[in-house]
N, C-alpha and C positions, 0 to 999 in steps of 0.2 A: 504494500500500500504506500511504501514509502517513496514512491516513482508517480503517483499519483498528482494531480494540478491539485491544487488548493482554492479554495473556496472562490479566494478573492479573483486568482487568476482567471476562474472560470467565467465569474458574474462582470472582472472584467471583458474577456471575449464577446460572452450573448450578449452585451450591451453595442457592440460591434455591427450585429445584424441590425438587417433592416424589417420590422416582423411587427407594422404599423395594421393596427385591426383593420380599417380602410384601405390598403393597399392594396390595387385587385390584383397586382400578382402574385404577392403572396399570398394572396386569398387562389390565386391558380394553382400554387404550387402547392397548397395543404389539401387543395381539392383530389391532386392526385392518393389520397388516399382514402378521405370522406368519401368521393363518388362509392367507394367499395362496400363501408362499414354503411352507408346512411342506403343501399339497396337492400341492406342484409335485416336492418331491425324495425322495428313495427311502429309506425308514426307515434309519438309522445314518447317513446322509451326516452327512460333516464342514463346519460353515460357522463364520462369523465374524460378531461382532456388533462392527460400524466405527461408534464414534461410544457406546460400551457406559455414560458416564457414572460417576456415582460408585455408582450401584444399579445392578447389571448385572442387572435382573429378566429379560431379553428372554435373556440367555445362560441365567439358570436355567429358563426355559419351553423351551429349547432343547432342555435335557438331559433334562430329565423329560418329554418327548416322546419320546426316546430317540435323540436325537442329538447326535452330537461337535460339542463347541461351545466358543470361545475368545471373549474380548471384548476390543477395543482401543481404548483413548480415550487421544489425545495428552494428557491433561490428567492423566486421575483414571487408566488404566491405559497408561502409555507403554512397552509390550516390546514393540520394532520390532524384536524375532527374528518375530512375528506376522504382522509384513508381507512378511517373505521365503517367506513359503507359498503354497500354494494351497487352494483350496474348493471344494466341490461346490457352498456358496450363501454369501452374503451378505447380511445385512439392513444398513440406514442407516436409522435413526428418529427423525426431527428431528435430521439431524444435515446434512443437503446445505447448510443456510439457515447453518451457522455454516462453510462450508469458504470459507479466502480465496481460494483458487487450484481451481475447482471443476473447470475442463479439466484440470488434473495428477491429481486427487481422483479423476474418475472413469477414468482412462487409469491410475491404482495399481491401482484396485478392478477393471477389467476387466481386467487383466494376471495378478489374485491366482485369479479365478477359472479351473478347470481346464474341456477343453471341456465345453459342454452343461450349465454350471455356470449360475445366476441369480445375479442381484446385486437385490435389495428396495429398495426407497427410498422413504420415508414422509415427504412435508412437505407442508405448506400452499400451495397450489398459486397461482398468480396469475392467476385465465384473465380478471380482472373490471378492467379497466384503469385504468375511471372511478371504481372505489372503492379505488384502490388507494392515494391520499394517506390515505386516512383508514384505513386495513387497521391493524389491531389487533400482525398479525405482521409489519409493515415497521416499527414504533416501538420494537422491541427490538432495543438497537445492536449485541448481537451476529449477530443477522440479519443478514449481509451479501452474500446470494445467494438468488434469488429464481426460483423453475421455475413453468410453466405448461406443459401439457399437448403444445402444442406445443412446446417444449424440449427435452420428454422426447422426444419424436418425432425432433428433431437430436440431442441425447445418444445415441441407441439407433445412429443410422445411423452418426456418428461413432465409434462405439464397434468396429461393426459387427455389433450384436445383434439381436434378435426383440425389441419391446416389447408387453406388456399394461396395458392399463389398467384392473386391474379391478374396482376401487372409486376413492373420492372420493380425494383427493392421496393415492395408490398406483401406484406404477408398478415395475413387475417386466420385469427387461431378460433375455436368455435369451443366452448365448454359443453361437455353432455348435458343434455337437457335430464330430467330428474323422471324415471319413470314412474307412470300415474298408477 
């Protein structure tokens, strides 16, 4: 843990992004994961946006889709009364690559969810091995966790979820529903 960015270095980078609630591209670029999670869950379901930043734009396309929506970032929103809930969904949007402890991260996040709930997860995915000295998202220090396709494939099993993959670094993990 001792090779790990510190708090400060970190909160200073994300201050760095540009991740303004009104900006439609970044309201494009959060879309590419919404579009996945917001076809999969039943209009009004309640979820959480894990990792929501200092612009919680993904929480506000939440609501005005018409669903209950809360946002948590250890950093810029820390009310860990948030993480005592449950959810019908979850997204995580560029936020896997900054967790230090990423087996506790996703055993929180699959615990928060209730059954037949989803958990989202959007990051840059590693499947390219031999380009991966030179990868543009391994040189930012707070990057310090790294998925590839098959990952998600042990994350899902370990979790014990349904995963889709159904775009480019998109992975939608599915909790068993609870039988009746």
């Amino acid at each position: 843990m001792r090779h790990l960015p510190e708090l400060a270095t970190e909160h200073a980078r994300y201050l760095e992004h540009n991740n303004e609630v009104d900006d439609p591209d970044y309201r494009e670029f959060l879309a590419r994961l919404w579009v996945h999670v917001r076809q999969r869950v039943a209009q009004g379901a309640s979820g959480l946006d894990y990792g929501a930043g200092p612009g919680p734009a993904l929480v506000a396309m939440m609501r005005e889709d018409g669903f209950e929506a809360d946002g948590y970032d250890p950093i810029f929103a820390p009310d860990t009364e948030l993480l005592e809930r449950t959810y019908d969904f979850i997204v995580c949007t560029e936020t896997a690559e900054h967790m230090h402890r990423p087996g506790d991260e996703f055993s929180r996040l699959g615990g928060m969810l209730r059954p037949g709930g989803l958990l989202g997860v959007m990051t840059s995915f590693a499947d390219n091995l031999d380009a991966f000295e030179n990868w543009h998202y391994r040189r930012d220090p707070t990057h310090v966790a790294f998925y590839s396709a098959g990952t998600m494939t042990w994350i899902a099993g370990h979790m014990g979820c349904q995963l889709e993959l159904p775009a480019k670094n998109v992975a939608i993990f599915r909790k068993p529903s609870v039988a009746g």
